[in-house]
C-alpha positions in Angstrom: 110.1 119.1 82.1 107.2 119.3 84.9 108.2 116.3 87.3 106.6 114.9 89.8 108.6 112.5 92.3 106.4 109.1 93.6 107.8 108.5 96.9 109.1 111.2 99.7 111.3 109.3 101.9 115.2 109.3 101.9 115.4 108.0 98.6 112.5 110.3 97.0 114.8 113.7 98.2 117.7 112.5 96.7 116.5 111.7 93.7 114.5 115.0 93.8 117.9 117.0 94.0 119.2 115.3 91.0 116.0 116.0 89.1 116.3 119.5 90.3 119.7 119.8 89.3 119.4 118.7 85.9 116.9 120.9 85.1 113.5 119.2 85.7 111.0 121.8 87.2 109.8 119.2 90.2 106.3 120.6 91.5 105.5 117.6 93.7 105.8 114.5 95.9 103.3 111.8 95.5 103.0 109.6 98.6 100.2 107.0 99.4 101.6 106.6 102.5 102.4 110.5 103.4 100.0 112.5 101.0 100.0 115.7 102.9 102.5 118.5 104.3 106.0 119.0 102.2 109.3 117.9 101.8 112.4 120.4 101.9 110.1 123.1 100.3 108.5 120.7 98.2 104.8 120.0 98.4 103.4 116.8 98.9 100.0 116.2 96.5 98.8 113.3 97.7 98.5 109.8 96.6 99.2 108.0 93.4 95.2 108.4 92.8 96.1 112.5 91.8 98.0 111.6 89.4 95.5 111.8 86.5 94.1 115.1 87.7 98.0 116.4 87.5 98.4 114.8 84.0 95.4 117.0 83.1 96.2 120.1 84.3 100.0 120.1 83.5 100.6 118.6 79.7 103.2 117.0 79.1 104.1 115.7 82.7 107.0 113.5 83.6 107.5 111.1 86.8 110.0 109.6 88.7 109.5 106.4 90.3 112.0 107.2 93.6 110.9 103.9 95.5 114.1 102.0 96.5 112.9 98.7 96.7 113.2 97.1 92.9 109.9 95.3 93.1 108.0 98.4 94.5 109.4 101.0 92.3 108.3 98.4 88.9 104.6 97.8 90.6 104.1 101.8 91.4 105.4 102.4 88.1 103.3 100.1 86.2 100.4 101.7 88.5 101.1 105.1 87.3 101.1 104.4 83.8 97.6 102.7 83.8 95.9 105.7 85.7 97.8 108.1 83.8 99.1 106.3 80.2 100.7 108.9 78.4 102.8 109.8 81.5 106.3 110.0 80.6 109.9 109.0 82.1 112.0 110.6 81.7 116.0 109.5 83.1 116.9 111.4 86.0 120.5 112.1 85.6 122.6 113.6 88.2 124.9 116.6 86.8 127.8 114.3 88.6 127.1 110.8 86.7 129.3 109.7 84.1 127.3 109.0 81.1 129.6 107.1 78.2 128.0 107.8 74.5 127.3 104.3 74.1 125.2 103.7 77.0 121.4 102.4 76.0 119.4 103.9 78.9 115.8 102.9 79.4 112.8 105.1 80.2 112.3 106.2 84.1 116.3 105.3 84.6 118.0 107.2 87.7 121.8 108.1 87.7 122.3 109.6 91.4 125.7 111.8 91.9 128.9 110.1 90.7 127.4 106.9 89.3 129.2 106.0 86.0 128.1 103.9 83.4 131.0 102.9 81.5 131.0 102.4 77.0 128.3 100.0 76.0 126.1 99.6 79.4 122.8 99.1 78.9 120.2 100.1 81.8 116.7 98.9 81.2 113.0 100.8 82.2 113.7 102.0 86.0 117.0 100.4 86.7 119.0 102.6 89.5 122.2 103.3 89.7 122.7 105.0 93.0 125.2 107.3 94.3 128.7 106.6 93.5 128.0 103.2 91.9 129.7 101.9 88.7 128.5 99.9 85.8 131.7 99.5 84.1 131.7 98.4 80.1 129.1 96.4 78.7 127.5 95.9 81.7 123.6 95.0 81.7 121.1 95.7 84.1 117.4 94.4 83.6 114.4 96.3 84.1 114.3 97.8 87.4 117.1 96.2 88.4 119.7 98.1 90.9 123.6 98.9 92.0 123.0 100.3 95.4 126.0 103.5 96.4 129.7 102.2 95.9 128.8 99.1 94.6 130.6 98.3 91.1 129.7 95.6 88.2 132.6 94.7 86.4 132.5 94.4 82.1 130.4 92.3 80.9 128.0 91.7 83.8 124.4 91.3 83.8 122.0 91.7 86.1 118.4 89.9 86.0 115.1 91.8 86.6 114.8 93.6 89.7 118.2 92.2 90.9 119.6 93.9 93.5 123.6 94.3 94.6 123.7 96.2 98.3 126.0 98.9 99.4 129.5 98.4 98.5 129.7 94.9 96.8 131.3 93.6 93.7 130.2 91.8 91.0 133.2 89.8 89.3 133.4 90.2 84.8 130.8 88.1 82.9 129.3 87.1 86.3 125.1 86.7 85.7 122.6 87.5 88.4 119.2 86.2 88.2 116.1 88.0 88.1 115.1 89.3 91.6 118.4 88.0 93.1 120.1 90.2 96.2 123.5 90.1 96.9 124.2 91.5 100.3 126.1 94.3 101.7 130.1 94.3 100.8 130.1 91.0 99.4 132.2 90.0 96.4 130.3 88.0 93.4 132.9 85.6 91.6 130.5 83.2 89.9 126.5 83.4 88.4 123.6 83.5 90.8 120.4 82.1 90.2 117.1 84.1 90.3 115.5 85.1 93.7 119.2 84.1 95.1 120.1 85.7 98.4 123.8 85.7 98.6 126.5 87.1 100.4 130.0 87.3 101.7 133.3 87.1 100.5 133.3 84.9 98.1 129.1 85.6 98.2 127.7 81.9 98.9 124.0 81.2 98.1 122.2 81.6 101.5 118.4 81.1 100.3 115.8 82.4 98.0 113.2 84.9 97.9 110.2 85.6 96.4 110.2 88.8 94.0 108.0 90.4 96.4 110.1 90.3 99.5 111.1 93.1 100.9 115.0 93.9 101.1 114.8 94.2 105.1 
């Protein structure tokens, strides 16, 4: 499929690669920030305001929605679809990720290299599973919700709407995280989190809330 990446930071390369790698033919960035010049060999085509003009001249295109922050990637996604509706999603899935048969994957979904999602996971509309994380059996994550790399749900976990687990931490079995809750770098969930929680440490302890809006950093 013809694919064009929103977003050409960090993030938007990687996920780039992976589209590259499973076959997508990728023939752009999209940037509203950085519309011009090009990105390891790939051209940037301006901002999210090209996008009908590409729909038009390329049938048939697909997106990927390579903004790291959960929040950001669900509002440029939703922006995308209503200047260009029959733009499709397609998962990006990383050669390298571990796909079980039961998984339920939901459109715009990005596996990056060595993620895993175990029997039974279910990844709703523009969740992430970044590089190296693990969504173990059963697991849930809500639309556009994330495991950032190494981090690991355990069976039977969910994770709310645009939740967010950080590099590296652990969410105990059974545990629920609310919608738009962060869990912090490293740290170890044992017990449910509220929505718009910001937790952390080891056990994580509830530090404050946030708005679904707030930025990460």
């Amino acid at each position: 499929m013809k694919l064009v990446i929103i977003g050409s930071s960090g993030h938007g390369r990687v996920v780039a690669d992976a589209a590259g790698l499973a076959g997508h033919e990728v023939i752009g960035f999209i940037d509203d920030f950085t519309p011009d010049g090009e990105v390891d060999g790939i051209a940037r085509l301006g901002g999210c305001d090209r996008i009908p003009a590409l729909a038009a001249l390329h049938p048939g295109l697909g997106a990927a929605v390579a903004i790291g922050d959960n929040h950001n990637r669900l509002q440029i996604a939703r922006r995308a679809l209503s200047l260009a509706p029959g733009l499709s999603f397609p998962a990006i899935l990383h050669p390298t990720a571990i796909i079980a048969r039961s998984v339920t994957l939901g459109q715009g979904v990005v596996m990056l290299a060595r993620a895993v999602a175990n029997a039974g996971a279910r990844l709703g509309d523009f969740a992430l599973l970044n590089t190296g994380a693990i969504a173990e059996h059963d697991v849930e994550l809500g639309v556009g919700a994330s495991l950032a790399p190494g981090a690991i749900a355990a069976g039977w976990a969910r994770l709310g709407e645009g939740a967010a687990v950080m590099m590296g931490a652990m969410v105990r079995e059974k545990c629920h995280i609310g919608d738009h809750a962060l869990v912090g770098m490293g740290s170890i969930v044992t017990a449910d989190l509220p929505s718009g929680a910001v937790a952390w440490g080891n056990p994580a302890r509830l530090q404050r809330t946030r708005n679904s809006d707030e930025p990460y950093l």
